[in-house]
N, C-alpha and C positions, 0 to 999 in steps of 0.2 A: 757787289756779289749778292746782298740780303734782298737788293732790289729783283734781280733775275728769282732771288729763290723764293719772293712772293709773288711772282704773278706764276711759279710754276703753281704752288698752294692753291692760287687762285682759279687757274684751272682745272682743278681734280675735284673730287668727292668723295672718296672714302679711304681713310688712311687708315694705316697701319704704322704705330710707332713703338720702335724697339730700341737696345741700347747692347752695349759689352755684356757680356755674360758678368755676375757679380758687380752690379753695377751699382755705382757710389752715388755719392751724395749730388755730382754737379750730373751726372747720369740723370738722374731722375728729377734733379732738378727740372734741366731742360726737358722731359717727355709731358710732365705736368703743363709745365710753360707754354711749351708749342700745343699739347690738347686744347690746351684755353683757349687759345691765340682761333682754332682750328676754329672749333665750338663754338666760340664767339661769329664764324664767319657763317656760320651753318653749316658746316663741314661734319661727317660721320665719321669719329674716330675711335680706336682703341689703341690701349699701352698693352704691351706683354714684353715681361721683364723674365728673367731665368737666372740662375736655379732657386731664386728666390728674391721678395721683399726685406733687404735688413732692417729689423727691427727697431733701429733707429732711424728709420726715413720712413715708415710710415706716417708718421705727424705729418708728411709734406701728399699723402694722398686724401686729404679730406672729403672728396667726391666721392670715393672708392671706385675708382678709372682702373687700377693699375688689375690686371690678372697676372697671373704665374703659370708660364709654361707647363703642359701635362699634357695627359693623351685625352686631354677635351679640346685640345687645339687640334685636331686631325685637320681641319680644314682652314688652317693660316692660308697657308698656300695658296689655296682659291678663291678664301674671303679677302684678301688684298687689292685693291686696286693701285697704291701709290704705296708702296714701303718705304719710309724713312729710318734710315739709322743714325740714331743721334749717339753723340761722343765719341763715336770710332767712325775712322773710314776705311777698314780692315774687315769684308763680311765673316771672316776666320774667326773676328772676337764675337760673333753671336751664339758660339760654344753649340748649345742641342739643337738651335732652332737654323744653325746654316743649313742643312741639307730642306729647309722649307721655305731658306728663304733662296734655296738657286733651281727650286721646283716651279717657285711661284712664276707666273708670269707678269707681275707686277711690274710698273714704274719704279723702279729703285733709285733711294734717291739719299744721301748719306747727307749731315750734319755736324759738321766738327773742328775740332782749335788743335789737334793734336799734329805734330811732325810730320809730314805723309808727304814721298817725295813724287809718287803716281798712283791717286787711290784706284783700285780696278774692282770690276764686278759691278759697276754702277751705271747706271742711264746718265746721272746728272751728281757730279758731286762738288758738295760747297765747303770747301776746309779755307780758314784762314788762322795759321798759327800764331799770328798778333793779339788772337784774343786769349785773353787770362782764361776762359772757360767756356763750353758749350751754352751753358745757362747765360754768358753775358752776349752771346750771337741774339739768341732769344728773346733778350731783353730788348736788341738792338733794332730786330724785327718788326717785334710789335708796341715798345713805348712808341713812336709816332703813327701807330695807325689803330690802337683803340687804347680805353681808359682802363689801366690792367687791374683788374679785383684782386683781390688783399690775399685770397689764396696764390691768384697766380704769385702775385709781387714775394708772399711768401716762400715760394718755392725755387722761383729765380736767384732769391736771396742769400737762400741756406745754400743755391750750386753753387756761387762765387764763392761762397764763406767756405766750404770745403774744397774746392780747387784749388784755393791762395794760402790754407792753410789756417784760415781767418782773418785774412790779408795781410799776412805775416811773409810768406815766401817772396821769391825775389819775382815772380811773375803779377806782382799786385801792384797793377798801373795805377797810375793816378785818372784813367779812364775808367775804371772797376771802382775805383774808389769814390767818383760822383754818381755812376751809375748805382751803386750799393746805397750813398745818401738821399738820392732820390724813392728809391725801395723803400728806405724808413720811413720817408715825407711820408709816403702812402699807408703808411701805419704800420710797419715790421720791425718785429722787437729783434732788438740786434743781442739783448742778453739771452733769452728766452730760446734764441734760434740758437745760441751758443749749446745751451744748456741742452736742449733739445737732441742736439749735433751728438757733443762730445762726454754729457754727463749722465750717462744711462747703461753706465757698468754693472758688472754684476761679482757678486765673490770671485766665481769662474773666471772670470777674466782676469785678475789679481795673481790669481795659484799659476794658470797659463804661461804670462808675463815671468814670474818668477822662475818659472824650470827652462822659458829662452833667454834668460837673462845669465842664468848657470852655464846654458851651454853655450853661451858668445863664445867667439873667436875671436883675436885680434891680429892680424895680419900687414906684411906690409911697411915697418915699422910701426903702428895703430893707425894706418891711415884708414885701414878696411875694416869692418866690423862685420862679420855675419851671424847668423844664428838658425837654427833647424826647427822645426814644430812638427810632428808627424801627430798619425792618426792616434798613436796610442798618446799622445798625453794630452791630446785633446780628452779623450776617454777618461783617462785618468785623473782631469780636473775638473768633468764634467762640465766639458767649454765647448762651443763651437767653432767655427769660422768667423760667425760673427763678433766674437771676443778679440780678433785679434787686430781687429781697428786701431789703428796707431801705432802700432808693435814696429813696424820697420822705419820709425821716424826715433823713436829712442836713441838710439844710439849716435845720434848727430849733436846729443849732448853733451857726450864725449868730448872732450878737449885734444884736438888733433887728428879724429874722423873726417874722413872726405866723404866714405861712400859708405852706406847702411845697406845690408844686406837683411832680408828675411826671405826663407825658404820655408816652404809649408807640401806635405804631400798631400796629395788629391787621394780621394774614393779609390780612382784607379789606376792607383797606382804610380803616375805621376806629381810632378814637383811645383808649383807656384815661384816664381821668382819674381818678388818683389825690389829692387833701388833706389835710393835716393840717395843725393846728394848734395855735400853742403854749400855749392856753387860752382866750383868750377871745371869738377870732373865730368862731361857728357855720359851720361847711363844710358840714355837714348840709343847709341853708337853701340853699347855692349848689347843692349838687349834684340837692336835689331841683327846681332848676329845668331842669337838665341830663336829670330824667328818671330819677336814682338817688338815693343815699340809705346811708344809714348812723349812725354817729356824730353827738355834735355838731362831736367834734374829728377824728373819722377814718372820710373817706366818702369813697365813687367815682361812677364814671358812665360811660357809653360816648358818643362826639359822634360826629358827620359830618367825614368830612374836608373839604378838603383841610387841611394842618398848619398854616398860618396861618390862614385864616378858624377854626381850631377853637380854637386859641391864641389870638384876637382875641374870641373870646365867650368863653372862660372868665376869661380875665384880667379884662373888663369886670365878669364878675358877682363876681369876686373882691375884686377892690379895692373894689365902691359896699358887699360885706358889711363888710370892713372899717372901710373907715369908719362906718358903721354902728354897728357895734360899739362901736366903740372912743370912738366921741362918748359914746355911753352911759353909760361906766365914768370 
């Protein structure tokens, strides 16, 4: 597969690389990656990411490549020649920038390790769910056809370590895990990128944490854990979105949790529906009935509000997965 999706590389010129809307750490791991990769060939490339840089993954744009969607992009759409969307094979998950990316009349050409049982909206798309993460496709691309620079190795580095959870989850192959100690060989600090990653909190995120932590749920007999974040105690803790980095993994600490819920309202008005799981309930399954998708153990979704009637359907599909599940095993 990596081989057809370089010699498509090979025949184009000017990219355009995008990812999920709020996209994470192996997100932008791989768009770094593949720039290099590109860059390296003499390839003309940009990143444009939406609705923003998290401020802890700037350290992995050292170039300063990445822009932020705005109305100085009027012209994505016609500056494209070859669109690539890395992490998602869903052009739905590119949030503001989809109506320029089904304007454009671009190569579209998708990148990703995620579930996808028919990705559509694509000229050419390369999903293979056997890999731990987009960043390790990336890796796989280009460690045999150039010598990867310390920024890229850096940034391939940090996407494994945040897809795996720091190669802690149950998708951290022992193929991630040579390809991660090769990374280091090449000089990437594996505390540093830790540190970098997960240790650049702020009071705000502390206060945050503590008012979803008050209003857990426990459902199920404790098998389900949820919890709510809306706009006002964001407000009220003077937190962002970006604060709530790791908030729906919490509660798999729990003795007895299967499934970790976090729900967060959007600007407008809508919900965020974050899952994870401690292995053997499929979320993937729930959230593509939600209309998203991911993982089997770590997917999302966007609902309808209002915050109860959105909480009353996802808990419904959560716990009949559950059981489900779990009668099986």
């Amino acid at each position: 597969m990596l081989d057809r999706f370089a010699a498509l590389l090979e025949s184009r010129d000017r990219f355009l690389l995008t990812a999920h809307e709020n996209p994470d750490g192996d997100a932008v791991g791989a768009l770094v990656g593949l720039a290099h990769y590109l860059r390296g060939s003499g390839k003309t490339v940009r990143i444009v990411v939406s609705p923003d840089l998290p401020d802890s993954l700037r350290f992995l744009d050292t170039e300063g490549w990445i822009e932020v969607y705005g109305a100085a992009h009027a012209d994505l759409a016609s500056w494209a020649e070859t669109w690539v969307l890395l992490d998602a094979s869903e052009p739905q998950r590119l949030g503001v920038m989809l109506e320029a990316f089904q304007a454009s009349k671009a190569l579209k050409v998708c990148l990703d390790h995620h579930l996808s049982e028919n990705p559509m909206g694509f000229d050419h798309a390369f999903v293979d769910s056997s890999a731990s993460a987009s960043a390790e496709l990336v890796y796989s691309l280009a460690s045999s056809r150039m010598t990867l620079p310390l920024p890229m190795a850096q940034a391939l580095y940090a996407g494994m370590a945040d897809d795996t959870g720091n190669f802690r989850f149950s998708n951290a192959t022992p193929r991630i895990h040579r390809f991660a100690a090769d990374l280091i060989e090449l000089g990437v600090d594996p505390s540093a990128t830790y540190q970098a990653l997960y240790h650049q909190g702020r009071p705000e995120r502390l206060r945050l944490f503590g008012r979803a932590f008050e209003r857990m749920r426990f459902l199920d007999q404790g098998r389900y854990a949820s919890t709510l974040v809306t706009q006002a105690d964001l407000d009220a803790c003077g937190a962002t979105k970006d604060d709530m980095e790791g908030l729906v993994n919490k509660a798999l600490e729990i003795r007895g949790v299967e499934v970790s819920c976090l729900m967060y309202e959007l600007a407008d008005g809508h919900y965020k529906v974050g899952l994870r799981s401690r292995g053997q309930v499929n979320v993937n399954a729930v959230c593509r009935q939600l209309g998203g998708g991911g993982h089997k153990l770590a997917s999302g979704a966007k609902v309808d509000g209002p915050a109860k009637a959105a909480q009353t359907r996802v808990d419904t599909l959560v716990v009949s997965q559950i059981a489900s599940d779990l009668s099986a095993t």
